[in-house]
N, C-alpha and C positions, 0 to 999 in steps of 0.2 A: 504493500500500500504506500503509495506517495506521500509525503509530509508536507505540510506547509511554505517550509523553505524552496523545495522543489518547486511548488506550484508559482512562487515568487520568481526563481530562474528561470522558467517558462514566460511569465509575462514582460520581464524585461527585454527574452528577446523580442520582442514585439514595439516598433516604435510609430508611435502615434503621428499621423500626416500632419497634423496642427501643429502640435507641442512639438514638433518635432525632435524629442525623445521619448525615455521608455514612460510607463504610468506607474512606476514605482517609485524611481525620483522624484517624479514630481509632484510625489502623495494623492494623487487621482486614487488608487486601492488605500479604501479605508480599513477592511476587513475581510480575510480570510476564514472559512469556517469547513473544516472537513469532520462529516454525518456518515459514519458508513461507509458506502459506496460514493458517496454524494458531495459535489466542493460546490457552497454557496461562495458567489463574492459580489462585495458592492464595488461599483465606483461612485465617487463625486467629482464631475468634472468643473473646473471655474467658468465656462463657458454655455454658454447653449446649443444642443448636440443633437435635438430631433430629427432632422433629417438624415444623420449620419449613424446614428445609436444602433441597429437593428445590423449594419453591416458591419460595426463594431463587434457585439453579441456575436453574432454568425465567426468572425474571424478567432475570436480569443478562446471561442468554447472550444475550435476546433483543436489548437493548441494544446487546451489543457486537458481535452479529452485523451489527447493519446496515452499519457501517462499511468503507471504499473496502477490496477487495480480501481480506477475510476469510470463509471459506468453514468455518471450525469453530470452536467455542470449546471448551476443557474447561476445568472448573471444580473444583477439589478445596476442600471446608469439612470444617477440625476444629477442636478445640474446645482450648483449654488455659486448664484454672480456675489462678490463682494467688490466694495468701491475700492479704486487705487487711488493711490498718489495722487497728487497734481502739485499745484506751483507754488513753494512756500509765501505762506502771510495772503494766500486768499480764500477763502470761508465756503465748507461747499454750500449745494444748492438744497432744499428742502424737498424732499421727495425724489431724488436724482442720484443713482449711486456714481454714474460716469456718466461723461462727456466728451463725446467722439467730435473734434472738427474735422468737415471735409472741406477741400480750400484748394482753389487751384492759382497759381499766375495769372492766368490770363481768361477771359473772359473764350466763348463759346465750345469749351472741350466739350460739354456733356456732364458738368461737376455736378448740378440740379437731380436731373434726372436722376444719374449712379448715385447720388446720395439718399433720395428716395428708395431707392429700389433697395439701397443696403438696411435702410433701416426695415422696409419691408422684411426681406431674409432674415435679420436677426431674431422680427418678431415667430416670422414662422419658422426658426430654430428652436423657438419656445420661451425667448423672454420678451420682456415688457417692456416696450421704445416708444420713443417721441422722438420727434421733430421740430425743431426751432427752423424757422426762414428767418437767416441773420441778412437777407437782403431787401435794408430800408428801400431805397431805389427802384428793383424789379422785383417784385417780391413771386415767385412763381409755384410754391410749394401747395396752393389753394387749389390752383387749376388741375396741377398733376394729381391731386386726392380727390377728384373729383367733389371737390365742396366751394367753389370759388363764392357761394352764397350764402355759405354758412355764415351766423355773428357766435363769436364765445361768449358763454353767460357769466354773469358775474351774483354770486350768490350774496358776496359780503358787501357790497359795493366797492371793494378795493382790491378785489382780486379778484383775475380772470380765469373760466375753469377752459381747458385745452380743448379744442375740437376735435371730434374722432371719425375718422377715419379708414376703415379697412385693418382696423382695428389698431392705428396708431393714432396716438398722441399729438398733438399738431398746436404749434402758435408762429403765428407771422403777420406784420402789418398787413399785409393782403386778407385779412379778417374783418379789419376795422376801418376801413377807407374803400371808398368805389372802385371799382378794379380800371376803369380809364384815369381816374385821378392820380396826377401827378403828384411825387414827394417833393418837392423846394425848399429842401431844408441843409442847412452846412452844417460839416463836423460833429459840433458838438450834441447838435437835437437830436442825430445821426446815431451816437453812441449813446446816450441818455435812454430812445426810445430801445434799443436793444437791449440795454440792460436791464428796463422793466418790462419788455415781451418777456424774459429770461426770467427774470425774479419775483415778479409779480404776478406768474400767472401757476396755479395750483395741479403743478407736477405730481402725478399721481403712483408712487411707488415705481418709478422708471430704472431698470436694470441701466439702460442706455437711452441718454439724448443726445441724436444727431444734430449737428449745426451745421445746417447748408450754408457757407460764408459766402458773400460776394468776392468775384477777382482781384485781386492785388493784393498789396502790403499795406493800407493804409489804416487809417482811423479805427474802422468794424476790427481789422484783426490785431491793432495795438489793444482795444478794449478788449477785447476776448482775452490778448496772453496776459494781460495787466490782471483785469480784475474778474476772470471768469475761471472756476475750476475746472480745465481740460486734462484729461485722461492719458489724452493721446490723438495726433493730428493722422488724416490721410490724406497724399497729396495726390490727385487727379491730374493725368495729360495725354497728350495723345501723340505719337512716333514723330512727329513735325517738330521739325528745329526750333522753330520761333514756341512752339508750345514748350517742350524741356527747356529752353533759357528762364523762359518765367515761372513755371514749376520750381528750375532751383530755388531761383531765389524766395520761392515761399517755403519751402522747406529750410533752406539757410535761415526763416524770420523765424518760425516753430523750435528750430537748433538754440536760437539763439535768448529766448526767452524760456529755455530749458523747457519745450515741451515736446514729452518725445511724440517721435516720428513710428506712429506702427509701418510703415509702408507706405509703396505707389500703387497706382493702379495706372493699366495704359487703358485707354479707351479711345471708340473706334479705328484699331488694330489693326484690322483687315475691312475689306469690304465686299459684302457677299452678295452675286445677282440674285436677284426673286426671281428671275424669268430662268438661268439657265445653271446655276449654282456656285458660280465663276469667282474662285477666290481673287481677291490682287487688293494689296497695298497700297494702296494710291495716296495714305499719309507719311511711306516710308514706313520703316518695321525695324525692331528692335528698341527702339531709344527708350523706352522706358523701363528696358531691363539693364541698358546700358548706365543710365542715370542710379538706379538701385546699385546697382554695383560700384559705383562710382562715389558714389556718396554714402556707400556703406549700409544702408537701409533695407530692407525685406523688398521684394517684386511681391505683391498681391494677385496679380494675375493680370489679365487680358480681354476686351470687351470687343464683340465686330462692332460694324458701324452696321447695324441689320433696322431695317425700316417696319420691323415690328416695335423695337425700341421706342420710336417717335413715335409712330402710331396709337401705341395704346398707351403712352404719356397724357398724349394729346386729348386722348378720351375720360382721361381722370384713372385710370387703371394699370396702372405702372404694370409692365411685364411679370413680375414677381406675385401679382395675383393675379392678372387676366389669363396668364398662361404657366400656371405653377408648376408643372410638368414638363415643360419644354427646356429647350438648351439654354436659351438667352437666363430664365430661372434659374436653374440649377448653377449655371459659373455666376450668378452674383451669390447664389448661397454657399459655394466655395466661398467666394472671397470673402464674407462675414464671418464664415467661423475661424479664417486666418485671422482676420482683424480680431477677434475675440477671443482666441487664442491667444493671440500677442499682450493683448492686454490681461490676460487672466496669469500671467509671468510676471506680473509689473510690481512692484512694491504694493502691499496694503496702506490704505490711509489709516491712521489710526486715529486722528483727530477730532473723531467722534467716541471715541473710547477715553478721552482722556477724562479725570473726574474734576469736576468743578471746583474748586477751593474758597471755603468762604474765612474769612476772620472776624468772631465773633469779640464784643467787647464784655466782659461781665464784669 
């Protein structure tokens, strides 16, 4: 009969496509139990892993089935998100464990969309997301939820409760103003109003909230690394030269206000006919595996330019629900549980555990 240790040498050869190590270092197996014939084991993973759990199960049992004298396995995986880190001397969010910024250089890659759809994925990995539209400007996160006419209500009169979604979490100017009505506003009302879309509005037990940033390095993303607790950035670009020059440099700004970098993502990759199924490159190819490397940072993966992407944006139904089955879904729910992966590695915040100190006079 096999022992426990054994069954433990078994699982480490196995390394996890995320974590990308074993699930013994990195305390994923909370518990071994061998009944008999019989090895219960749990995981807890830091991440959300429903879409992937069941081929996980299917691989490890095989594993430890071969082993002297073991005639069943069961396998229990759940998931427990805790908040990380973020940027000392700023206060987290209420109701919010983390804070994913997506943020590209340059304006038209597709940053919007891919940001939607990831927070999609993560929820349908099995945690609980929102969305912030950190774009005072163009605010487009209404339209792609299909609610561009929803108002958030406010129960207290001084807070706003978040709009849902497709079962996400949602706040963004484009709630509160006519969707033709123009912002005219400099700087400062710029960052003001974000930081009470942000704080003022009653985040409801959010494993993750995404922040769709507008382009560049300015004002929105000084406030963000200043005074917003981020987790961790993801930089969006797409194989085009002029797109990786401004990528870097928003990942140099993320580097440089110590907020890490889980990865890139390239988006529209390739580009695939509808009529006859013709791959080609037509923004060039490679460069944002090239910039990952180059800058030291994780490649997240890879996005076609496929005009179901726009299409059922367009319709309020992002890919990741209209078509949850299809290819376009399934590589954005790869790249979520990379991203969630990476951050369930990251330091604990512990800031919420620390205990209060009063001094009392008697």
């Amino acid at each position: 009969m096999s022992d426990k240790q054994q069954i433990e040498d078994v699982l480490k050869q196995y390394i996890d496509p995320y974590l990308q190590t074993d699930l013994i270092s990195t305390k994923v197996v909370k518990d071994i139990k061998i009944e008999n014939d019989t090895v219960n084991i749990n995981l807890t993973f830091g991440f959300p892993i429903d879409g992937y759990k069941d081929k996980l199960i299917d691989q490890l049992k095989a594993k430890v089935a071969v082993l002297e004298g073991i005639s069943a396995v069961n396998i229990k995986v759940e998931h427990n998100i805790i908040a990380h880190a973020v940027q000392k001397g700023v206060e987290p969010i209420k109701g919010v464990k983390n804070i994913i910024a997506v943020a590209s250089g340059k304006g038209g890659v597709g940053k919007s969309t891919t940001a939607v759809n990831l927070a999609l994925a993560l929820s349908a990995e099995g945690a609980n997301v929102g969305i912030l539209d950190a774009d005072i400007y163009g605010p487009s996160q209404p339209h792609m939820l299909g609610a561009p006419k929803n108002k958030p209500e406010s129960k207290d009169g001084n807070s706003l409760e978040p709009v849902v979604s497709h079962n996400l979490q949602s706040m963004s100017i484009g709630f509160l103003v006519e969707e033709n009505t123009p912002m005219i506003w400099r700087g400062p009302m710029v960052t003001q109003a974000l930081e009470q879309l942000l704080k003022d509005t009653r985040w409801h037990n959010l494993d993750y909230l995404v922040i769709d940033l507008p382009p560049g390095t300015g004002d929105t993303q000084l406030t963000l690394a200043q005074k917003i607790p981020v987790s961790g950035a993801v930089i969006i670009t797409t194989p085009q030269d002029i797109a990786l020059i401004d990528a870097r440099k928003g990942l140099k700004m993320f580097e440089k206000v110590n907020v890490p970098i889980l990865g890139v993502i390239e988006n529209m990759s390739i580009h695939i006919c509808s009529k006859c199924g013709h791959e080609e490159a037509i923004f060039g190819e490679g460069g944002g595996l090239k910039m990952a490397e180059e800058t030291e940072v994780d490649f997240l993966g890879s996005l076609p330019l496929d005009i179901s992407i726009r299409k059922n944006t367009d319709e309020g139904k992002p890919c990741v629900v209209s078509e949850p089955e299809g290819r376009i879904a399934q590589i954005y729910r790869e790249i979520a549980r990379r991203i969630a992966a990476k951050l369930s590695l990251q330091v604990k915040n512990y800031t919420t555990k620390f205990p209060t100190i009063k001094i009392v006079n008697n």
